[in-house]
C-alpha positions in Angstrom: 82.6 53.3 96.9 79.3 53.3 95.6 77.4 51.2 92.7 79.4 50.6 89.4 77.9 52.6 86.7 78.0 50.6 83.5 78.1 50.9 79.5 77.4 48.3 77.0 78.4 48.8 73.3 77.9 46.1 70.2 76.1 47.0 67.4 73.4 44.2 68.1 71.1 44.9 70.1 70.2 40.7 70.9 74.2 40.8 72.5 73.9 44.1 74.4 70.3 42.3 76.2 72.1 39.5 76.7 75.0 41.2 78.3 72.7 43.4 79.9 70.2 40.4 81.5 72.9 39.0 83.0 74.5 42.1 85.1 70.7 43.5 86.0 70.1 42.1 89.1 73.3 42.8 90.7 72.5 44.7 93.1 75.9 47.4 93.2 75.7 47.4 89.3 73.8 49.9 87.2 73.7 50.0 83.4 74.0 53.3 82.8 74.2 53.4 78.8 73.7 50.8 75.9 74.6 51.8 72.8 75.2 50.5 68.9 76.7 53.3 67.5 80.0 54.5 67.9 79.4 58.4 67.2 76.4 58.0 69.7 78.2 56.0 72.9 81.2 59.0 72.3 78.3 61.8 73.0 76.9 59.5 75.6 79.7 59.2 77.2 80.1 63.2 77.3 76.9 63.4 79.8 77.3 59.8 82.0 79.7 59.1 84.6 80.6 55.3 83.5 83.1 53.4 85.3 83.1 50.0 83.4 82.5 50.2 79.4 81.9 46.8 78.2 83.0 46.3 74.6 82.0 43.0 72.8 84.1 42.9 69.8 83.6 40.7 66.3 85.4 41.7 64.1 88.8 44.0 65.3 88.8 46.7 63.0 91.0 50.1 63.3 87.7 52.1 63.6 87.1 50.3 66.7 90.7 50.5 68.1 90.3 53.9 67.7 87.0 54.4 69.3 89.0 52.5 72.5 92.2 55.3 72.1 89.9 58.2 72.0 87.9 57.1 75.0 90.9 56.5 76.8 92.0 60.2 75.8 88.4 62.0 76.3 87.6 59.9 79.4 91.3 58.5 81.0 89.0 57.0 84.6 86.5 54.6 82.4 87.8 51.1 82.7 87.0 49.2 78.9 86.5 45.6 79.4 86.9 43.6 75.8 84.5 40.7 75.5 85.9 38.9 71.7 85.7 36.1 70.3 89.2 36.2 69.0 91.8 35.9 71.5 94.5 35.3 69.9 97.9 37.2 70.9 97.5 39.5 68.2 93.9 40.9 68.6 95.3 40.9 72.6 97.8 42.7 72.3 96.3 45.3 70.0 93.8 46.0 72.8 95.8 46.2 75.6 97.8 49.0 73.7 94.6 50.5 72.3 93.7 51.3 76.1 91.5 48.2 77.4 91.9 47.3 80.8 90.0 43.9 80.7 89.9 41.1 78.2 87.5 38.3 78.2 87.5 35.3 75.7 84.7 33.6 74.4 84.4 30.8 77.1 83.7 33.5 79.8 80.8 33.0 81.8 78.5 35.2 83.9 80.5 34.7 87.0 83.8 35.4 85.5 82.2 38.7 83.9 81.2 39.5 87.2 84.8 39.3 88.6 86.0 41.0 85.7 83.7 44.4 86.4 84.7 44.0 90.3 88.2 44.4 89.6 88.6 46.6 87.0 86.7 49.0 89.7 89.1 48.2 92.0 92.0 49.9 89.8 93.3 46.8 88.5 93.2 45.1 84.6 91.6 41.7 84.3 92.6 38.8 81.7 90.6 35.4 81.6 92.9 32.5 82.6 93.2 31.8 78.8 94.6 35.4 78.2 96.9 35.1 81.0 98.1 32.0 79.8 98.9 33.4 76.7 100.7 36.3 77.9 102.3 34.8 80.0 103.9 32.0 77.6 105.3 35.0 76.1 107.5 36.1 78.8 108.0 33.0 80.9 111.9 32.5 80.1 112.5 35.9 80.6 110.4 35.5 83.9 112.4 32.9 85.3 115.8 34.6 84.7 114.9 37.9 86.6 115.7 38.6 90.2 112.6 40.5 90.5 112.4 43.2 93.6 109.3 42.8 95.2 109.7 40.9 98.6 107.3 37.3 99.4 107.9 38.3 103.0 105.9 41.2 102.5 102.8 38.8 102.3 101.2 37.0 105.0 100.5 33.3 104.9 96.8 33.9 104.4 97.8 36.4 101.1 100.4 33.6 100.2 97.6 30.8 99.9 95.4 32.9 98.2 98.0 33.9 95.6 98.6 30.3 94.9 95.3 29.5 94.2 94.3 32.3 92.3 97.5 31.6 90.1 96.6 27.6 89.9 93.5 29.1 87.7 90.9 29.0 90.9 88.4 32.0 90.7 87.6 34.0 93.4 84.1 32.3 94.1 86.7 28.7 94.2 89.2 30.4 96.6 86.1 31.8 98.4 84.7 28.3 98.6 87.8 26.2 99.8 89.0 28.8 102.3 85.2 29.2 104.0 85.7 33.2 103.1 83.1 35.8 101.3 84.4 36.5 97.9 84.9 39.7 99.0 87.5 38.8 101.4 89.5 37.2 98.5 89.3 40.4 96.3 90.3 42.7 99.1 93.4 39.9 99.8 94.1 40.3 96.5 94.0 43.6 96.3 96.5 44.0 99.3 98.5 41.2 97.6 98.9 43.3 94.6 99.5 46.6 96.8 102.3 45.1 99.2 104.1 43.8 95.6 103.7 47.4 93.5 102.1 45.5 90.6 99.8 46.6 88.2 97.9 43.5 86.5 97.0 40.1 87.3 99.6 38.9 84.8 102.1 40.5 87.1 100.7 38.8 90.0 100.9 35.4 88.0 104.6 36.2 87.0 105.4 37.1 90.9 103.7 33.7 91.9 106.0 31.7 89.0 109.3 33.9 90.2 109.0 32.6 93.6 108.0 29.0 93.4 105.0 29.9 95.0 103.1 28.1 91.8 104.5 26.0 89.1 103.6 26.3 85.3 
């Protein structure tokens, strides 16, 4: 697949080097772009092939929503990861419908933001544990009276043990760790896991996991 071409927008500069330290060394990630100003990352992005845009949000304005809608317009493959401080359901669910794929809370850590970038290159959205929680609250009642149509026997045991682990708030390193696999291993598992079921999100993977006692809540 190639290295992960990355962008990093906030409008100062002290958060976009410390985003940046962190994901320098990695060896299948480049940053591509940094940039503090909205006109300027939109002409950026005109001339760079990014995959992940990292966004680290303060304060949700409109301006900014819209900066997320137009991207998605202009440039539907670029996968925008949200890094806020605010996570409640509001500011969540106003970027998930302004076009983010990924949302990290404030108590993300390097590893997690690591995880985050993997997946979201892997075609699938990304929510911290405390964002899935909260989604997921939302929609558990419902959740437990649907018949749902995907199949567990689709899965093997191997996919089924990972999917109760990753949904009992283990991260891929932890599953990685306790099954004496690469962390690799586990994303590609998931990845199957999520293919095999036809879902889209790691919610829905979380919802699948509640809907057939595979983990409790």
């Amino acid at each position: 697949m190639g290295n992960i071409s990355l962008a990093i927008y906030d409008e100062h500069r002290l958060v976009r080097e410390g985003i940046s330290s962190m994901l320098t060394h990695i060896k299948d990630m480049d940053i591509i772009l940094q940039s503090d100003s909205k006109n300027r990352l939109l002409d950026q992005l005109r001339s760079a092939k990014i995959h992940v845009l990292i966004i680290n949000v303060h304060i949700l304005s409109i301006q900014l929503l819209n900066l997320m809608m137009q991207i998605g317009i202009s440039h539907p493959k670029i996968m925008i990861l949200v890094i806020s401080v605010h996570s409640d359901e509001e500011t969540v669910l106003k970027v998930i419908r302004a076009g983010a794929k990924g949302f990290l809370s404030r108590e993300t850590d390097r590893n997690e933001l690591i995880e985050a970038i993997y997946t979201l290159r892997n075609g699938h959205d990304y929510f911290s544990k405390s964002i899935t929680s909260l989604l997921l609250n939302k929609y558990v009642n419902k959740l437990k009276n649907d018949d749902g149509a995907a199949d567990i026997s689709n899965l093997s045991a191997r996919e089924i043990e990972i999917l109760r682990l990753w949904g009992s708030s283990l991260t891929n390193k932890e599953i990685a760790d306790k099954l004496f696999l690469s962390v690799r291993t586990v994303e590609t598992h998931k990845n199957h896991i999520m293919q095999k079921l036809n879902l889209k999100t790691s919610v829905d993977m979380v919802k699948f996991a509640i809907r057939n006692n595979i983990i409790d809540i």
